[in-house]
MARGUKOL-545865 format. One line per 4 residues: number of its first residue (from 1); their letters; for each residue y, x, z of C-alpha. Coordinates in steps of 0.25 Angstrom, whole numbers. Example, Ala and Ser with C-alpha at 12.3 -4.5 7.8 and 13.67 -1.06 7.14 Angstrom:
2
1	AS	-18,49,31; -4,55,29
This chain:
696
1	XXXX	81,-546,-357; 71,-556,-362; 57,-557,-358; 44,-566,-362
5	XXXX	35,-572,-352; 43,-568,-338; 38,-570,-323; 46,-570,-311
9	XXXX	41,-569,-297; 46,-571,-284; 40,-568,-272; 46,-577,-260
13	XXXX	42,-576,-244; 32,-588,-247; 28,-588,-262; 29,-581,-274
17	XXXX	36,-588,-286; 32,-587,-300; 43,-591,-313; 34,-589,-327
21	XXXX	42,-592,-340; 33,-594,-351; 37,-589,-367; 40,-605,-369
25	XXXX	50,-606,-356; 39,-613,-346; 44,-608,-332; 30,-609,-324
29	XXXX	31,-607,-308; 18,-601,-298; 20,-600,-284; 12,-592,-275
33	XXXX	12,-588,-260; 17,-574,-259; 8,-564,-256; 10,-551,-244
37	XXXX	9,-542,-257; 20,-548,-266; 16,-544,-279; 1,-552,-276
41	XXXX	8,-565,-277; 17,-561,-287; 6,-559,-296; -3,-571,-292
45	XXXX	11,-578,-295; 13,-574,-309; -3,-576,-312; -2,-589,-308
49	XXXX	13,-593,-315; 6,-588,-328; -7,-597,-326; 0,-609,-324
53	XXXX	9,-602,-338; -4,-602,-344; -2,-587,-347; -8,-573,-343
57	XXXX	1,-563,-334; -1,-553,-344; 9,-565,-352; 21,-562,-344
61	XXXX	31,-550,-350; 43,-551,-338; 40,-551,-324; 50,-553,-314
65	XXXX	49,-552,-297; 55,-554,-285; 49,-550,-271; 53,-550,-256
69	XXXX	46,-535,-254; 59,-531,-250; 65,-542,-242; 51,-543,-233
73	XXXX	51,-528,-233; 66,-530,-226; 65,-543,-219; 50,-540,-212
77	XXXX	53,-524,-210; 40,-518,-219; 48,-510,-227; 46,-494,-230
81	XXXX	47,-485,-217; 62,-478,-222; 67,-467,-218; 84,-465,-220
85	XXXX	90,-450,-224; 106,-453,-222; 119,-443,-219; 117,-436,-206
89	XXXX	125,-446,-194; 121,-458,-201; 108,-459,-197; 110,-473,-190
93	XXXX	118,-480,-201; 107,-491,-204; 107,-493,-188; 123,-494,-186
97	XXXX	125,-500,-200; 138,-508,-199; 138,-510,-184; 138,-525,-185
101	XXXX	130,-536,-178; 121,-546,-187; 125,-558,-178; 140,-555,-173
105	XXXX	138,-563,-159; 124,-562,-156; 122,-553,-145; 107,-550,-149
109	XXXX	108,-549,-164; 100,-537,-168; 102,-529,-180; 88,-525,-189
113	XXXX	81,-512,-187; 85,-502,-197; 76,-500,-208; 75,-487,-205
117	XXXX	72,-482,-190; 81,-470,-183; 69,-461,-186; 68,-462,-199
121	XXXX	83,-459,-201; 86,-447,-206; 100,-438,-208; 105,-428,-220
125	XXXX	115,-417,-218; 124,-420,-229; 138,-429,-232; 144,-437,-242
129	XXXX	158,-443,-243; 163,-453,-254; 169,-443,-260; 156,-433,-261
133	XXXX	145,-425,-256; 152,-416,-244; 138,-410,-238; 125,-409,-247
137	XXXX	112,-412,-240; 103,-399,-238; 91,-402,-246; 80,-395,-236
141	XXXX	86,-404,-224; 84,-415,-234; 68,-410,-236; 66,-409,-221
145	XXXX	72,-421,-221; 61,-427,-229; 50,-419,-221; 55,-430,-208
149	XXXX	57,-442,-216; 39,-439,-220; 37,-438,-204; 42,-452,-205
153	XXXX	31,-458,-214; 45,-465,-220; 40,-473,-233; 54,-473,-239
157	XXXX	67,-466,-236; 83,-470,-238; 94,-460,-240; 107,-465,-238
161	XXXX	118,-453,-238; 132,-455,-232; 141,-458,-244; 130,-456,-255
165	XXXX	136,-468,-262; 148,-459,-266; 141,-446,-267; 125,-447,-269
169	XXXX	121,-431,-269; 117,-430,-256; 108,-443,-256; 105,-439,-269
173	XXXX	99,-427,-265; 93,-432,-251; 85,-443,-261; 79,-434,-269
177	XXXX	75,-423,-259; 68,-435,-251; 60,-441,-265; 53,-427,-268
181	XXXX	50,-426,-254; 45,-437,-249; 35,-447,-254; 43,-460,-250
185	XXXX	55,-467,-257; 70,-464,-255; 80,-472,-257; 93,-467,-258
189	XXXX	107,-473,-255; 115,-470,-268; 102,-474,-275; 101,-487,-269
193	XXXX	116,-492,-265; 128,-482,-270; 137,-490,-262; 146,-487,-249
197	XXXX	143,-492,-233; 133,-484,-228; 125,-493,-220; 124,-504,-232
201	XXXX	119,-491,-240; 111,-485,-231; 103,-499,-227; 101,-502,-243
205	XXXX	97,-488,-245; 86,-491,-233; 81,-504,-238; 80,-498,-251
209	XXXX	72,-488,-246; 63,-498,-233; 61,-508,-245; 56,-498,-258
213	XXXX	42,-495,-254; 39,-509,-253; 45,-515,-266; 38,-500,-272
217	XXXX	26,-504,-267; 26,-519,-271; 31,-517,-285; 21,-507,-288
221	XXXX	10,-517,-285; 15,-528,-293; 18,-520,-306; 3,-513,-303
225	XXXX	0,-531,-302; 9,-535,-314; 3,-525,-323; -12,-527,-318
229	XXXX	-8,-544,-322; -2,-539,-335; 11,-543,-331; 24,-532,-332
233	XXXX	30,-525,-321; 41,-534,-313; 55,-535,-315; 60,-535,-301
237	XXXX	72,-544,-295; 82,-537,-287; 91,-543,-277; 101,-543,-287
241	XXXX	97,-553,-294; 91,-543,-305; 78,-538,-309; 75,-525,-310
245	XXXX	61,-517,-315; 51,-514,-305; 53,-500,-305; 68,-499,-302
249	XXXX	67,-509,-291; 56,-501,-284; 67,-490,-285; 78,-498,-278
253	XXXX	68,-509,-269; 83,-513,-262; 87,-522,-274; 73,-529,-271
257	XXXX	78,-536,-258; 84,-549,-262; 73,-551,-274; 68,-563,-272
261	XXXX	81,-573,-268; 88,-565,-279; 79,-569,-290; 80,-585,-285
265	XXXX	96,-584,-287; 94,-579,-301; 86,-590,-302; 95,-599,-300
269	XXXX	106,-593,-307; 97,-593,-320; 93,-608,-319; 101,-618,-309
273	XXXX	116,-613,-312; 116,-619,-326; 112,-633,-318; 123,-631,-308
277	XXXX	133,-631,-319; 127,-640,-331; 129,-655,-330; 116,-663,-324
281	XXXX	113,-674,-333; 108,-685,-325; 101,-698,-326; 100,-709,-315
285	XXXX	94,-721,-313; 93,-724,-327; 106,-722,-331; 111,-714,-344
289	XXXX	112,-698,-342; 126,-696,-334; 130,-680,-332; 129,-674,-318
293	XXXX	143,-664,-318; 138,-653,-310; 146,-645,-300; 156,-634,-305
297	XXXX	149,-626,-297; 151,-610,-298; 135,-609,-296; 123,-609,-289
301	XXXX	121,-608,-274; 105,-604,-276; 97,-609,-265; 82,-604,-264
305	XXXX	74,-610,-253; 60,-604,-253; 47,-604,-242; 56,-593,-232
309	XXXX	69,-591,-233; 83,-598,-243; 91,-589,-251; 105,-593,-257
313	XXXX	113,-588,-267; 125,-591,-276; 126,-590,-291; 142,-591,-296
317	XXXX	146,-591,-310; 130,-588,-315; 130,-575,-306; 122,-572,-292
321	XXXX	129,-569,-283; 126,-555,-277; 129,-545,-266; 128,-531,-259
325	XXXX	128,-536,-245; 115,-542,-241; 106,-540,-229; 91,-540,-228
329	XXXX	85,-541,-213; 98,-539,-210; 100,-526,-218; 112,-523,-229
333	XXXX	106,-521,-243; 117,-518,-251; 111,-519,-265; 114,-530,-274
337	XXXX	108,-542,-272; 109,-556,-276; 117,-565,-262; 107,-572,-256
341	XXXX	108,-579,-241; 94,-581,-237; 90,-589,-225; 78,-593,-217
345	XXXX	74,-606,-222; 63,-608,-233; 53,-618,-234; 44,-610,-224
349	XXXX	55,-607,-214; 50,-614,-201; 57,-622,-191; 60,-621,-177
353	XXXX	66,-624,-166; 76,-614,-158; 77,-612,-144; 89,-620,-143
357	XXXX	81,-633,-149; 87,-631,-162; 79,-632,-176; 79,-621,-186
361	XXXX	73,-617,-198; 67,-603,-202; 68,-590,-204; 53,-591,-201
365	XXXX	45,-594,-212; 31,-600,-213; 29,-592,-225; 19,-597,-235
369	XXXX	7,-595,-226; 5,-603,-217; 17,-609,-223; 24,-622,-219
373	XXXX	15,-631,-212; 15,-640,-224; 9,-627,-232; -5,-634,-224
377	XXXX	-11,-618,-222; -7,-619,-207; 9,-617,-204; 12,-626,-192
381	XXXX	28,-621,-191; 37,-632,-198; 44,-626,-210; 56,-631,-220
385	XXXX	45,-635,-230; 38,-644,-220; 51,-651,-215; 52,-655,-232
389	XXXX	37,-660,-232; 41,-668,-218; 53,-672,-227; 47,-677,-238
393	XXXX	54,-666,-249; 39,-662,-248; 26,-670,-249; 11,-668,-247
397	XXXX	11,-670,-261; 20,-657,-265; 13,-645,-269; 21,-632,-265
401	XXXX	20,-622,-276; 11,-633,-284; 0,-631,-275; 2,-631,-259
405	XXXX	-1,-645,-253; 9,-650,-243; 2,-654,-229; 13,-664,-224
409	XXXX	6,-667,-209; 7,-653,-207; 22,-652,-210; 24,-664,-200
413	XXXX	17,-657,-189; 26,-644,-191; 37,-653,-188; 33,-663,-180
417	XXXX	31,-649,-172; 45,-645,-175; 49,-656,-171; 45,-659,-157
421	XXXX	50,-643,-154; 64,-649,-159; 64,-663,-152; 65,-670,-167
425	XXXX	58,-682,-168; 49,-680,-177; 42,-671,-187; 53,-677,-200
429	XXXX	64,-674,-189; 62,-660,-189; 59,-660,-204; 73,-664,-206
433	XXXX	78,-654,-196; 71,-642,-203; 76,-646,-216; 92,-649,-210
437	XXXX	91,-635,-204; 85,-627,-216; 96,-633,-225; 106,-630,-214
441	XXXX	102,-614,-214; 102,-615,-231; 114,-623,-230; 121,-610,-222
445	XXXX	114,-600,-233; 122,-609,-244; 135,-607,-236; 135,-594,-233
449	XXXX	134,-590,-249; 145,-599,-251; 155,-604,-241; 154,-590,-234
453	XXXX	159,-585,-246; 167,-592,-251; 159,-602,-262; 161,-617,-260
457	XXXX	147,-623,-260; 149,-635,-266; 151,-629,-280; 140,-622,-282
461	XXXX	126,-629,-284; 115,-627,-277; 100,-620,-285; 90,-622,-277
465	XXXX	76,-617,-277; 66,-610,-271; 53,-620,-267; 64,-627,-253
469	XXXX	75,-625,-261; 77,-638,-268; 71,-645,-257; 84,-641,-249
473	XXXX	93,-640,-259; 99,-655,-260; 102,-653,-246; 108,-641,-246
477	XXXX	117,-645,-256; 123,-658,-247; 126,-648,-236; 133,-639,-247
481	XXXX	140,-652,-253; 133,-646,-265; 131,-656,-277; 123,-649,-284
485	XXXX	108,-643,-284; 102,-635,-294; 85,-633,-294; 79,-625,-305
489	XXXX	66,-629,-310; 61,-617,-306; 65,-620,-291; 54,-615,-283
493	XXXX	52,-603,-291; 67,-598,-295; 66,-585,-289; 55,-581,-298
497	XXXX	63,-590,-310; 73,-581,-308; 65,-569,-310; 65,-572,-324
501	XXXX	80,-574,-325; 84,-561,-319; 91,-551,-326; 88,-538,-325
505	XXXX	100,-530,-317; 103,-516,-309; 115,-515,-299; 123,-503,-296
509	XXXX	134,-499,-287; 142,-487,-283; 154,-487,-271; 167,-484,-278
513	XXXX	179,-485,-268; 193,-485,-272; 205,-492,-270; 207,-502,-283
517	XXXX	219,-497,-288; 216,-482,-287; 202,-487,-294; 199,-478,-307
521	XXXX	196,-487,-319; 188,-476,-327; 180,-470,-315; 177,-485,-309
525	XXXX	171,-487,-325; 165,-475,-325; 157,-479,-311; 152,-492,-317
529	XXXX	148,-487,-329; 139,-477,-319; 135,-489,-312; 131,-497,-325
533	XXXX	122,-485,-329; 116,-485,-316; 113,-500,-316; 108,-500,-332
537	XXXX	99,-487,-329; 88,-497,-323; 88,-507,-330; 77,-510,-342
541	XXXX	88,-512,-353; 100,-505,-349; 106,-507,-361; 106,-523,-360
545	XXXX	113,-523,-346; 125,-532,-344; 134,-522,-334; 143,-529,-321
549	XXXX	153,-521,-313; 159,-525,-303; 167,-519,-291; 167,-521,-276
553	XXXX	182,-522,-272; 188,-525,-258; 203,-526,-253; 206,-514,-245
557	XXXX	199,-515,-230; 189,-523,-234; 175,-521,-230; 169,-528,-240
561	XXXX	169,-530,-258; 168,-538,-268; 163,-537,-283; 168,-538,-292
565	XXXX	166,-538,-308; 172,-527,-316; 172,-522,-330; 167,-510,-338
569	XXXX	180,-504,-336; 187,-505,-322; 200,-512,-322; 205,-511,-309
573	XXXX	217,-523,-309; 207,-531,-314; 195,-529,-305; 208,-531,-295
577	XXXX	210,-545,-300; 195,-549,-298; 192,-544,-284; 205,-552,-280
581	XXXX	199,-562,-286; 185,-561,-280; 190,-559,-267; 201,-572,-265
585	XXXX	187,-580,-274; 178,-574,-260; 186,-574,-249; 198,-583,-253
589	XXXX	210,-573,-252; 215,-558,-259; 221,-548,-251; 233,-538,-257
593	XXXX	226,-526,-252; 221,-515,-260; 207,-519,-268; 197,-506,-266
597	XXXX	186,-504,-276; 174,-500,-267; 161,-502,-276; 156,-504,-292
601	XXXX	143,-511,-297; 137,-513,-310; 126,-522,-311; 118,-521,-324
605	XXXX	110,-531,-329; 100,-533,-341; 99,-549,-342; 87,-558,-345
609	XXXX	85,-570,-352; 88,-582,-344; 73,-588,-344; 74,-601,-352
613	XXXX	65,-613,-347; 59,-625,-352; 58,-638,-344; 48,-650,-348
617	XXXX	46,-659,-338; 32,-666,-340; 25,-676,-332; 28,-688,-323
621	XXXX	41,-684,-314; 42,-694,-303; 29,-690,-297; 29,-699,-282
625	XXXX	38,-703,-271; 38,-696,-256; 45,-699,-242; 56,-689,-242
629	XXXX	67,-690,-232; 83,-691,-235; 94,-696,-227; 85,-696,-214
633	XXXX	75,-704,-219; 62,-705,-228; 63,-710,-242; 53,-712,-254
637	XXXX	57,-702,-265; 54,-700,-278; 46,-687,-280; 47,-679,-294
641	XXXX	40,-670,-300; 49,-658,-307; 42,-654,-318; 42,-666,-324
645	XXXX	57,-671,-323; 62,-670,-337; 76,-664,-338; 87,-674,-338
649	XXXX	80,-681,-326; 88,-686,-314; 83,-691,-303; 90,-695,-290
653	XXXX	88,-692,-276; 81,-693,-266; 70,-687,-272; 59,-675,-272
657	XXXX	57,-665,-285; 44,-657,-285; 40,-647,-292; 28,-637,-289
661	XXXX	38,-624,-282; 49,-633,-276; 53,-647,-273; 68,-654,-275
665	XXXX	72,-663,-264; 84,-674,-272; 92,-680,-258; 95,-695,-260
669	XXXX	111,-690,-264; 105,-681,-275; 101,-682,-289; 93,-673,-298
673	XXXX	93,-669,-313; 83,-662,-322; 90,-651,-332; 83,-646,-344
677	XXXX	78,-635,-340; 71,-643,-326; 83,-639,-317; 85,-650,-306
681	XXXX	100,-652,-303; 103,-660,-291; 117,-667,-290; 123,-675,-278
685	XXXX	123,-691,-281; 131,-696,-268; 133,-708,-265; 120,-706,-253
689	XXXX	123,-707,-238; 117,-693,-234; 113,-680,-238; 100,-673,-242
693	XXXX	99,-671,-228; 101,-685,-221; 115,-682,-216; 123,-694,-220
């Protein structure tokens, strides 16, 4: 799948990004302040990219988007008033779910409301087993049924039937009575997650159903807005990490979730995992071109800070890493989606003081209006971002996003103010404090996608992006013992850059459960080759899609699966081989119990053209020198500008690197090379006495 002139944007908490790739490969960048209505910005966004391109919207042939209509919808509770229809006696399985606690010893954690009160939670005569239909629902119950959800003024409504991932007639059935009778979406269970547990099915079928009117409704005004400008209908990115047409994500909104942080691992896949594994050629103090070896790292722990919140990824051998376990506002969403730990800490997340006297940092944002108090549009609230400009990683001379003047006294007050709550001695102190802590919360993010399961850190690099990322990067990397940090050019913008790289690709899934050995290899193929049908059917090219099948295998008693890959045809020995494998590679052992097949997915996937850009350089690099602090204590560095380091350029550290949507901060102990195509790769130098941080 190739395309001409593509745009990608990506709509962020705090601003909406713009990535433009021009018929001669020039990647031009627009930022704008996200808008209440998404598509408004989205649009302002592109116009102004393709001013700056010196070309007319009506000039673009591929548009890509990502959007957060789904996660605000979720995290801020605004989405559809839903109604649930489910088996009679199991009304309450979104209240009971898996009888767990969110905190295990913390008397006064509270579970989230479910999406759907009690009243709007309706029962079906009717039964299914796994092995088939055993009571049909009664059609007329189902069309009184319809006549209580209208009382309701429910906006959408879920249907999750008992075992309708084996059997779907009854749901079936129940589905389609509800569409001709009422005037409001429905979304059905088999439709949305063919898989077994019927609370992780039941709460996806619901946030399919709480999240569709509003991604329905949004999409519909930017096409009407994208075909007013002259420019085509969006290609959508799931959380899978694949786009998709508007249409069929307004059919299934659930794969819209993760949108955003999916689009900035793809990203980074497509554009920083050649630089963790190429050698850096490096050039210092004058001295002839040496080769920098770079780490044998297995790939990329991706790392986007951006204005609210930090999203971490891994990428291993070229692939993102995904899952089906992820919660949202504390709710199972059991769809595919790319693995990304978010936390609280952005550039805009503000500090504070507990009631214990201790300094944290976020999940409260200052958002892009009033901002940080650097912003200068009256936020008074200390935020990471002002703790940088305190620092010196920021100066009254950067301009945020090209445009947005830096108002240095106003960040010293915030923390100056911050300070005195926290008995610091001044406003730098606290700065220092904000920034140790922020990298302290990412720093557990990095761990938890890593050490927690069972990935050494220190062979992977680090990308970082995102317009903190790089800022933070180097001293994340020396908490990690990483050696190696990657920043694409397109750094504050990579989500929407990756918008341009994603391949187009549909997921599906269907329970399968048997023990291993008493597996049937014809019937298993004959499942996926269903499923491969089902995945092709929405795709634009279905002819041109590259199939995956994988199996979810667990040792018998287990509670929980892993994937893995499988081919056209099932051989059960060898699928054997390779969950044995996968499970000592995950957890360190194998066990000599029986291996159970309990799932099959095929993801289909119609790939694009890996976007090709060209880097010139142009204009005087070394542009000033700025008060930065390192090691504890204020130092003049040097300050580039990014656009104009030619590739094959090294610099050491300490030193600044800015560019209009992001800025790289070069600790003392690192150094930084140019690649071709403008990638910075930074590498340890050692040999200093302390870290990116001060600590010796």
């Amino acid at each position: 799948m190739t395309d001409g002139i593509r745009v990608g944007a990506d709509v962020g908490g705090t601003f909406t990004d713009v990535a433009l790739l021009t018929p001669g490969d020039e990647l031009v960048t627009a930022k704008v302040p996200t808008t209440d209505d998404q598509s408004e910005g989205v649009l302002a966004g592109i116009r102004k990219a393709c001013e700056k391109a010196d070309l007319d919207p009506e000039d673009v042939d591929a548009f890509s988007h990502a959007m957060t209509v789904s996660t605000n919808a979720l995290l801020e509770g605004d989405g559809a008033e839903t109604a649930l229809v489910t088996t009679e006696g199991f009304r309450d399985v979104l209240e009971i779910g898996r009888q767990d606690r969110p905190a295990l010893y913390d008397l006064n954690a509270e579970k989230p409301d479910p999406l759907v009160p009690r009243r709007r939670r309706f029962e079906v005569a009717e039964r299914a087993t796994p092995e088939g239909v055993e009571r049909e629902v009664e059609l007329s119950e189902v069309r009184d049924l319809a006549d209580r959800i209208r009382e309701t003024d429910a906006e959408s409504v879920a249907v999750s039937l008992l075992h309708a991932y084996a059997d779907p007639r009854n749901e079936r059935a129940v589905a389609e009575v509800l569409r001709e009778e009422l005037d409001a979406p429905v979304s059905a269970s088999h439709e949305v997650l063919a898989a077994f547990r019927e609370y992780e099915r039941t709460a996806t079928t619901v946030v399919d159903a709480y999240v569709t009117p509003k991604i329905d409704a949004y999409l519909g005004r930017l096409v009407e807005r994208a075909e007013s400008a002259g420019i085509p209908a969006p290609l959508v990115m799931q959380s899978n990490g694949g786009i998709a047409d508007a249409e069929t994500v307004r059919e299934h909104a659930v794969t819209t979730c993760l949108s955003g942080p999916a689009a900035g691992v793809v990203g980074a896949a497509a554009t920083a995992e050649r630089a963790a594994a190429e050698r850096a050629t490096a050039e210092t103090d004058g001295a002839a071109a040496t080769a920098e070896s770079a780490t044998e790292a297995p790939g990329l722990v991706t790392f986007d800070m951006g204005g609210t919140s930090s999203d971490v990824s891994l990428v291993r051998e070229g692939d993102v890493e995904r899952t089906t376990e992820t919660e949202i506002g504390g709710r199972p969403v059991g769809v595919p989606m790319v693995d990304v730990t978010t936390v609280g800490a952005g550039g805009g997340s503000i500090a504070w003081v507990d009631a214990g006297g201790a300094l944290r940092v976020g999940p409260e944002s200052a958002g892009a209006d009033p901002g940080p108090a650097c912003y200068g549009k009256g936020g008074e609230r200390p935020t990471v971002t002002d703790a940088n400009v305190v620092l010196g990683y920021l100066g009254d001379d950067t301009a945020l996003g090209g445009e947005l003047s830096l108002d240095v006294a106003a960040a010293r007050d915030a923390l100056a103010a911050l300070a005195d709550e926290a008995d610091l001695s001044g406003p730098v102190e606290a700065a220092r404090g904000v920034y140790r802590v922020a990298n302290a919360d990412m720093t557990r993010a990095v761990r938890e996608v890593t050490v927690e399961r069972g990935h050494d850190p220190r062979t992977f690099a680090l990308a970082a992006f995102g317009g903190a990322g790089p800022m933070h990067a180097a001293a994340l990397a020396d908490r990690l013992d990483v050696t190696r940090v990657v920043v694409p050019r397109a750094c504050g913008v990579l989500s929407a850059f990756g918008l341009l790289a994603a391949d187009e690709t549909r997921d599906a899934v269907r329970t399968y459960r048997t023990a291993l050995d008493a597996a049937d290899p014809e019937g298993v193929s004959g499942v996926l080759a269903d499923l491969a049908d089902e995945a092709r059917a929405d795709l634009r090219d279905p002819e041109a899609a590259e199939i995956v099948r994988r199996a979810d295998l667990r040792y018998a008693g287990q509670s929980f699966e892993l994937p893995v890959e499988v081919g056209e045809s099932f051989d059960p020995e060898a699928v054997e081989r390779r969950f044995h494998e996968a499970h000592e590679t995950a957890y360190g052992y194998r066990m000599d119990e029986a291996v159970e097949l309990v799932g099959l997915r095929v993801r289909a996937t119609v790939a694009r053209e890996t976007p090709r850009v060209a880097y010139e350089s142009a204009g005087e690099a070394r542009i000033g020198e700025r008060e930065a602090d390192f090691g504890g204590e204020f130092r003049e560095v040097p300050v580039y500008r990014r656009e104009a380091l030619p590739a094959g350029e090294t610099f050491a550290g300490p030193a600044v690197c800015e560019q209009a949507d992001s800025t790289v901060v070069v600790p003392p102990n690192w150094r930084a090379a140019v690649r071709e195509d403008g990638t910075l790769v930074l590498t340890e130098r050692g040999g200093e006495a302390t870290d990116a941080e001060g600590r010796a």
